[in-house]
GUFI-621634 format. One record per residue (C-alpha): chain; x, z, y. Coordinates in Angstrom, 2 decimals. Example, Ala and Ser with C-alpha at 12.3 -4.5 7.8 and 13.67 -1.06 7.14 Angstrom:
+------+---------+---------+---------+
! zapa !    east !      up !   north !
+------+---------+---------+---------+
!    A !   12.30 !    7.80 !   -4.50 !
!    A !   13.67 !    7.14 !   -1.06 !
+------+---------+---------+---------+
END
This chain:
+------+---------+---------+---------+
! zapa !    east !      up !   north !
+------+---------+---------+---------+
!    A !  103.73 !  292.52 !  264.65 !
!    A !  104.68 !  292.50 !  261.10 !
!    A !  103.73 !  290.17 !  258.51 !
!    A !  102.10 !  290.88 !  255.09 !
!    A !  100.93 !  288.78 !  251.84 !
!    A !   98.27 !  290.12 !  249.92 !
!    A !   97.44 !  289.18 !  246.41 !
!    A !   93.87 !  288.18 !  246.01 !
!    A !   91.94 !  286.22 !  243.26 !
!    A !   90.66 !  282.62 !  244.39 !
!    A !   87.28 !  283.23 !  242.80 !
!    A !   86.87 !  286.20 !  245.83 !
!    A !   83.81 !  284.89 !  247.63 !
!    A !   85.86 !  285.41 !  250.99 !
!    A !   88.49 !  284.04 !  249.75 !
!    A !   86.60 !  280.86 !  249.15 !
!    A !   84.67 !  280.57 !  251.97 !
!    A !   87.95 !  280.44 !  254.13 !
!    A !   89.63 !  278.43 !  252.57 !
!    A !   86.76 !  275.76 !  251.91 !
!    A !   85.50 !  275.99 !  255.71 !
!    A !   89.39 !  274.90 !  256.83 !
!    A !   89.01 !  272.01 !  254.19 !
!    A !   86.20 !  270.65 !  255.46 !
!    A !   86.80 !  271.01 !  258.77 !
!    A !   90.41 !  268.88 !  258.86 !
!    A !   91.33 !  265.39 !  257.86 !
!    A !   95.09 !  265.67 !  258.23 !
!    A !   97.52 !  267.30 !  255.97 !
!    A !  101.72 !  267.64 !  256.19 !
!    A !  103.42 !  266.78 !  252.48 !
!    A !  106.51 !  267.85 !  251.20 !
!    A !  108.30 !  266.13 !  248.88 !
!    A !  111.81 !  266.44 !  247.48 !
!    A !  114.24 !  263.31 !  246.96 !
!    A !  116.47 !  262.71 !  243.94 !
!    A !  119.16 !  263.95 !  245.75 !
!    A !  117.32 !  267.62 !  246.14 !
!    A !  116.73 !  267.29 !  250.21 !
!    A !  113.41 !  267.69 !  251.35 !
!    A !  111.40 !  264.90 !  252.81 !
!    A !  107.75 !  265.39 !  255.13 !
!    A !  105.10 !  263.03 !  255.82 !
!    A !  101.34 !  263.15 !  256.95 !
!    A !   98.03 !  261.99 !  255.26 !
!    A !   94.50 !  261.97 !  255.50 !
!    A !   93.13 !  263.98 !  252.35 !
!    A !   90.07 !  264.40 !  250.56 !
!    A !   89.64 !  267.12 !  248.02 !
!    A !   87.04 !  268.30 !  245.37 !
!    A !   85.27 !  271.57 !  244.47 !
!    A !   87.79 !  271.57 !  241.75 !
!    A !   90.55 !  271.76 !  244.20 !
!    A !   91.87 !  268.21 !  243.21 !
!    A !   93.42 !  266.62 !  246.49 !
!    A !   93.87 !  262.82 !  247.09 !
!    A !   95.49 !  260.70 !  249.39 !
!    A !   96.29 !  257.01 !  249.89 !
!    A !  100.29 !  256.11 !  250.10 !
!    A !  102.41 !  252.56 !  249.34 !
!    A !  103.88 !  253.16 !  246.66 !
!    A !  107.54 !  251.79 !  248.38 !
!    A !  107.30 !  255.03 !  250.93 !
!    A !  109.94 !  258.00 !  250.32 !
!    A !  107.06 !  260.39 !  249.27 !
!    A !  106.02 !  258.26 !  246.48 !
!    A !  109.47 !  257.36 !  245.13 !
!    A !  110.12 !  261.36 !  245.60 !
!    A !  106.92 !  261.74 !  243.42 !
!    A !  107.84 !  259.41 !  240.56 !
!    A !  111.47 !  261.86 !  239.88 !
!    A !  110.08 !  264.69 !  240.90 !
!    A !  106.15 !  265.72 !  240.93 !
!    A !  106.69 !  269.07 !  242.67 !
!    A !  104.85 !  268.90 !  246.07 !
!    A !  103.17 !  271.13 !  248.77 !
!    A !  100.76 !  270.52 !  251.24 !
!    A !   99.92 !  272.22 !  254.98 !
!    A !   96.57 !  271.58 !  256.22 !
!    A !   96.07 !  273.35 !  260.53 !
!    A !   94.03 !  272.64 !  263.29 !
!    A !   96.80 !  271.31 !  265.80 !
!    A !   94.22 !  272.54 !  268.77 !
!    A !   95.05 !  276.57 !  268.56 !
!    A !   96.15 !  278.51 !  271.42 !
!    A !   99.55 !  280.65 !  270.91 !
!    A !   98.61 !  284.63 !  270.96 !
!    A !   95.25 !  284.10 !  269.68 !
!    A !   93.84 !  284.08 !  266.15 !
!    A !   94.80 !  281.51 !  263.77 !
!    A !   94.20 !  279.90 !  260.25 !
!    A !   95.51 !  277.54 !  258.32 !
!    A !   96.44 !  276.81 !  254.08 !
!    A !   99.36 !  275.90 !  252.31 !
!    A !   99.61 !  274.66 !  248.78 !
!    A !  102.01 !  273.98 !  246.05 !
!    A !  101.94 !  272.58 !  243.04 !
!    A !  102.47 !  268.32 !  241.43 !
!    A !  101.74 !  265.25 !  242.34 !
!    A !  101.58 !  261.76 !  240.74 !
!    A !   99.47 !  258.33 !  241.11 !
!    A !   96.12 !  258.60 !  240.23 !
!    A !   95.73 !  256.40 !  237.33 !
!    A !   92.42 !  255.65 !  234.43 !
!    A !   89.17 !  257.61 !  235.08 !
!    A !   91.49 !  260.18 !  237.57 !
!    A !   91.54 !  256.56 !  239.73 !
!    A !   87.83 !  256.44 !  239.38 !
!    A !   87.10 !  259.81 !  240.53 !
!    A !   89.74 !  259.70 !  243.29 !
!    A !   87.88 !  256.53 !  245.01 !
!    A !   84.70 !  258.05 !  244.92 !
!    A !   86.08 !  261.67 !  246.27 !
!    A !   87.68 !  259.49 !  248.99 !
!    A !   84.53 !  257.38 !  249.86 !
!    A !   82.54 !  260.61 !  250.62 !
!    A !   84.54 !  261.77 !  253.23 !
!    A !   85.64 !  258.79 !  254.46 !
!    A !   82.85 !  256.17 !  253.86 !
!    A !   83.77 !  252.34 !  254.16 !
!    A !   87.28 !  252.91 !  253.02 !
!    A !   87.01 !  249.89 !  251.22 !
!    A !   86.64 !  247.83 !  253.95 !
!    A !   90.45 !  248.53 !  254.45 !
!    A !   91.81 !  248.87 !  250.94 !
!    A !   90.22 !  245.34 !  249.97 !
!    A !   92.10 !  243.03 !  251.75 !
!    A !   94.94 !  244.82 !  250.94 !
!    A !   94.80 !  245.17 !  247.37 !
!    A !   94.41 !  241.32 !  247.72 !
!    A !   97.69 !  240.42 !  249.90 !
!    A !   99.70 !  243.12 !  248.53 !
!    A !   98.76 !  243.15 !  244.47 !
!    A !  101.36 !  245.83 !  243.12 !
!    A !  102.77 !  247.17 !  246.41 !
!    A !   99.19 !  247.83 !  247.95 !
!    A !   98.21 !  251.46 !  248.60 !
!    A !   97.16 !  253.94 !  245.82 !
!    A !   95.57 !  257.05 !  245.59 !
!    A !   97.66 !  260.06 !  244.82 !
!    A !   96.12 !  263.41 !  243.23 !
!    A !   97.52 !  266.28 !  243.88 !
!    A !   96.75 !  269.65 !  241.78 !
!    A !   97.45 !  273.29 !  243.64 !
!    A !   98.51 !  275.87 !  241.44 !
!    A !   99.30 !  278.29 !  244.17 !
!    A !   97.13 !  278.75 !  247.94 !
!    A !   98.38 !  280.60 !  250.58 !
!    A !   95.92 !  281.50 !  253.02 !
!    A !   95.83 !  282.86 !  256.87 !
!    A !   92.76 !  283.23 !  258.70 !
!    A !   93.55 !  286.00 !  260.85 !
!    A !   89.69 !  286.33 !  262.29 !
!    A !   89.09 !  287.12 !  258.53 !
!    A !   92.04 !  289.14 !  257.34 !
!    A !   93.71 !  290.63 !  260.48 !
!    A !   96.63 !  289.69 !  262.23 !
!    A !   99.68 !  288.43 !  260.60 !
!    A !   98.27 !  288.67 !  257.21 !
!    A !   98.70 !  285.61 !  254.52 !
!    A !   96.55 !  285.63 !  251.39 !
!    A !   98.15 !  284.77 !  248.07 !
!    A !   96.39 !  283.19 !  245.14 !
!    A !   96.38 !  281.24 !  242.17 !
!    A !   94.18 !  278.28 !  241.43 !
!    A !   92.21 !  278.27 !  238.50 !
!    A !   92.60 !  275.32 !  236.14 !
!    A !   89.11 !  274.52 !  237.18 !
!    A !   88.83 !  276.10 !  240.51 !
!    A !   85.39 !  276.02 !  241.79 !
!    A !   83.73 !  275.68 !  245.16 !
!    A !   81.70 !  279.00 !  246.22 !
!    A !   77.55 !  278.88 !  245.32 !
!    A !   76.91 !  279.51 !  248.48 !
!    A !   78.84 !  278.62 !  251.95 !
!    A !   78.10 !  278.73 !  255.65 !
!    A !   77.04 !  274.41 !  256.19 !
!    A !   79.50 !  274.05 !  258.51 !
!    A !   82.38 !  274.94 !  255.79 !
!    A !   80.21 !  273.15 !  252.62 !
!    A !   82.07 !  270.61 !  250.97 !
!    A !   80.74 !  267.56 !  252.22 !
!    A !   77.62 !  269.26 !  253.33 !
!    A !   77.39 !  267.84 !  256.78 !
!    A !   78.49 !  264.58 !  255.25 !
!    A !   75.86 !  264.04 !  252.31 !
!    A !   72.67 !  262.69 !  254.11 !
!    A !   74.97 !  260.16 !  256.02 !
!    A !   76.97 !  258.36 !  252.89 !
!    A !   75.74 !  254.40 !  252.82 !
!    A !   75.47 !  252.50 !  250.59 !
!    A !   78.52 !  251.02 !  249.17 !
!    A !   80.14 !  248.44 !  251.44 !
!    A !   79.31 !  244.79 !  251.02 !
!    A !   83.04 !  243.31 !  250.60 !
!    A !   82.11 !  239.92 !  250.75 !
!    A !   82.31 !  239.20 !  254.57 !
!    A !   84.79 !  240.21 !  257.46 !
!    A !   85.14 !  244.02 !  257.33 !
!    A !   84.55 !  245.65 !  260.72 !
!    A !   86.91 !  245.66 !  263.19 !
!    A !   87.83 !  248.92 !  263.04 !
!    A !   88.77 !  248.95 !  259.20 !
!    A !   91.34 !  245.86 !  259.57 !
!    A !   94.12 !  247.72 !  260.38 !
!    A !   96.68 !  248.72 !  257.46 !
!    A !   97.74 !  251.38 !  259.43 !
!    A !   94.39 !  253.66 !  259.29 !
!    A !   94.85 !  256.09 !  256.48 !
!    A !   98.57 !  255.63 !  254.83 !
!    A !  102.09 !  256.68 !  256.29 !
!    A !  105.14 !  254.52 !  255.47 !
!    A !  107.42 !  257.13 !  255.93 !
+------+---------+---------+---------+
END
């Protein structure tokens, strides 16, 4: 089987609808960063995203990726579902474009992209934030300028889509629910987190959404 990359414009309903239905349906993402030295350097995030196409993710800002990101902002991102068989029709995206800390209103708007898809985040940043001042986690945004795209139930076998992101990309009208931004997540936001007592056991580790590596 050969391969082939196809040049297609983001706004292509199909083209959305692909790509937004493997966002939504994956939490974990593989980033590539590149050292001061010019060798490349991989870790793994959870990510949430906006109809814009903005991505964010928690790191320490002492972890290779981030030092990588304050020399050089070029970065790309590969978001799969790990549970595929070999031999049978798979999807996945990769991006490229920069990264940096998200910093002023881009801060705001990354904590509340964040708390959508994963409500009572703050549960575990809080006590953090506290301890750690300075060296406690931050939110990094990441902006696409390229998408490459295989979803070979859509497109045929071996075939990647190329395109280029918009500078204000936008979520398609209308989507299957299942691949909706946040669709399946709306109804179920709470209200924001009291911080004032003992945050649930399950948010005390400082290990949930951040790699160290």
């Amino acid at each position: 089987m050969s391969l082939e990359i196809i040049e297609r414009p983001l706004e292509d309903p199909k083209i959305s609808r692909c790509l937004f239905r493997i966002l939504e349906r994956n939490r974990l993402c593989a980033i590539a960063t590149v050292t001061p030295r010019g060798e490349a350097h991989i870790n793994t995030a959870y990510f949430a995203y906006t109809p814009d196409l903005e991505f964010y993710f928690y790191s320490y800002p002492d972890t290779r990726h981030a030092l990588n990101l304050m020399t050089n902002r070029s970065m790309a991102i590969a978001i799969f579902d790990s549970d595929q068989s070999w031999g049978r029709p798979d999807r996945g995206l990769q991006l490229f474009g920069n990264g940096r800390v998200a910093v002023g209103q881009s801060a705001r708007d990354a904590e509340r992209t964040y708390d959508r898809r994963f409500p009572g985040h703050a549960y575990w940043k809080l006590p953090l934030s506290a301890a750690e001042g300075a060296l406690a986690p931050k939110l990094f945004r990441f902006r696409p300028r390229t998408v490459k795209l295989f979803d070979e139930r859509a497109f045929g076998a071996g075939v990647f889509v190329r395109a280029t992101v918009p500078s204000r990309a936008r979520a398609p009208e209308r989507i299957p629910r299942a691949s909706s931004p946040f669709a399946s997540r709306r109804a179920r936001v709470p209200a924001e987190p009291k911080t004032t007592g003992p945050a649930p056991p399950h948010f005390r580790t400082r290990r949930d959404p951040v790699s160290r590596s």
